[in-house]
N, C-alpha and C positions, 0 to 999 in steps of 0.2 A: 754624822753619817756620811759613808763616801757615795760617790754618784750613784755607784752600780746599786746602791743599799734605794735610791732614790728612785730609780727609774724599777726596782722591785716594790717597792712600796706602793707606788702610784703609777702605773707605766702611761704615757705620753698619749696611745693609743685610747685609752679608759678613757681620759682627760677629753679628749677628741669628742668623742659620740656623748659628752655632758653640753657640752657647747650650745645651745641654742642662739635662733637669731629673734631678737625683741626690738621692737621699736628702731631697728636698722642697724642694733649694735650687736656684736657679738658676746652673751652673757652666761653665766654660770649660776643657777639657782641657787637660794643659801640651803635647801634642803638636800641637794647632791655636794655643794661645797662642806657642808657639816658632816657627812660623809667620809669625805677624804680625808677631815681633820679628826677625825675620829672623836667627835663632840655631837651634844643633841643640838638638832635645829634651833632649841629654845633658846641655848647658852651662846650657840652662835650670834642670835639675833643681839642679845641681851648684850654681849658684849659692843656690837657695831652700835647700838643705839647709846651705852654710856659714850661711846667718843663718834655721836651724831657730825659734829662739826669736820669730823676727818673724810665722810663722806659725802658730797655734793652731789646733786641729783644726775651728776653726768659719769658719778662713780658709781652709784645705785640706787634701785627705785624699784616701788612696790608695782606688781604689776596689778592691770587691770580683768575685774571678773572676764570678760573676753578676751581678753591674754591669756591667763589663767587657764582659762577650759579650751583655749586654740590649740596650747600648749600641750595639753591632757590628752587631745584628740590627736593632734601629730603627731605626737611621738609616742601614743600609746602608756604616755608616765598613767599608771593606777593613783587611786585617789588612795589615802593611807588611812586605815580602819580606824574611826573616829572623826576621819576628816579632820581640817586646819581651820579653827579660826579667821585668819588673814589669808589675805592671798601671797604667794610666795613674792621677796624678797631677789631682784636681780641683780648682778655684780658684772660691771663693765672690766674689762683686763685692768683697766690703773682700781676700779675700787678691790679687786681679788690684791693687788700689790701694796695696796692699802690695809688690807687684813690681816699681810702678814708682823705688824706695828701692832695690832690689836691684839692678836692670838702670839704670844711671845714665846707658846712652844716650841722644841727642836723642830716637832714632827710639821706645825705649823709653817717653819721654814721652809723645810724641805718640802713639803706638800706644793705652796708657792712656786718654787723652782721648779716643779715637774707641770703645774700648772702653765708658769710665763713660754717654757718649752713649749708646753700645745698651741697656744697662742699664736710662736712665732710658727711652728710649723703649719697651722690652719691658714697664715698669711701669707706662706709662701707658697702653697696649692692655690690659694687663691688668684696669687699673681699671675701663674703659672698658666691658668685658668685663662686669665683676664690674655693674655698675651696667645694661645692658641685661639681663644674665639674671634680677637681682634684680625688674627690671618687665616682663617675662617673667611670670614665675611668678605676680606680682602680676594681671595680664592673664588668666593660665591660670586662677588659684583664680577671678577675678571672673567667667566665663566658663562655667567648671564650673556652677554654679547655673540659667543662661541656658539652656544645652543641655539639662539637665535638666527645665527646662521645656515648650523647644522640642518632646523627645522626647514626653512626654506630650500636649503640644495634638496633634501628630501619631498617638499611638495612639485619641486619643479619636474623629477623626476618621475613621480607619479603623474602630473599633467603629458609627460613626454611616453607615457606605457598607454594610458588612453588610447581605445580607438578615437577614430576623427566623427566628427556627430553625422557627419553626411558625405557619403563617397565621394572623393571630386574627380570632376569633369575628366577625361582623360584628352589632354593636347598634345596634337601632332600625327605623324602619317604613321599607321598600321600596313604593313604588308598584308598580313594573315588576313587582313579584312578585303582587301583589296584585291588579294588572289581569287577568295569566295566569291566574289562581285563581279571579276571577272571572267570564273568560271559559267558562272549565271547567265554572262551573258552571250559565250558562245554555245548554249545549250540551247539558247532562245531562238540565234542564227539558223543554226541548227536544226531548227524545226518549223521554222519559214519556208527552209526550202522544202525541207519533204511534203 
């Protein structure tokens, strides 16, 4: 099969939204990977468990009744009429790499290759991820300080539009007060004499 046969088969994106995260790893259930290999869930299992030794618990592991139904509940997966026996079957990226040693079909290869693709591309959003949030935060702390400021020239401002709590005193010589005064007082003269 050439590429383009591979990425129609299985396109990258599919592969993407199978991805779950379990116990911190990033994994692919055997019931969506038996899927892709175009094999039943059973055959799939059956084969991983004759070459149990190929898989180590850090290439996959049975999940747990609350994993299981956490999983069910996130993503909305339905439960499949009949229901499952066990709980599903998880597959870290090396035990899916691992599978494809197990399952010795073309399609099983190829399926693999469009698989390891998701993988790396899910890693590289992840980076991507990891290095905008990291100057994020960078941004946010330098920033914090600025606001701080901001807030403050803002309150001083508002203390400076305040009236004053009590009129103060008025110091120093008034004319206008002093012309009345002394109007007053040649009106007084004034009327002494008459």
């Amino acid at each position: 099969m050439s590429n383009q046969s591979v990425t129609q088969l299985v396109p990258v994106e599919r592969v993407e939204k199978l991805i779950h995260l379990a116990r911190s790893e990033k994994v692919l259930l055997d019931a969506d990977l038996a899927t892709l290999y175009g094999v039943t869930t059973g055959n799939l299992n059956k084969a991983v468990k004759r070459n149990s030794h190929r898989f180590p618990p850090d290439f996959m592991f049975q999940l747990t009744d609350e994993e299981a139904a956490a999983l069910i509940f996130q993503f909305g997966r339905s439960k499949q009429r009949g229901g499952r026996r066990h709980n599903p079957y998880a597959f870290t990226e090396q035990g899916v790499a691992m599978l494809s040693s197990v399952l010795r079909s073309e399609r099983a290869v190829q399926v693999n290759v469009a698989i390891m693709r998701a993988f790396v591309s899910l890693r590289r959003m992840l980076a991507a991820n990891d290095t905008l949030s990291r100057k994020l935060a960078e941004l946010e702390r330098r920033l914090a300080g600025h606001d701080q400021a901001i807030k403050n020239l803002f309150e001083a401002i508002r203390e400076l539009m305040l009236p004053p709590a009590k009129p103060r005193r008025e110091i120093g010589f008034h004319a206008i007060a002093k012309e009345a005064a002394g109007d007053d007082k040649t009106k007084s003269k004034r009327q002494r004499k008459s």
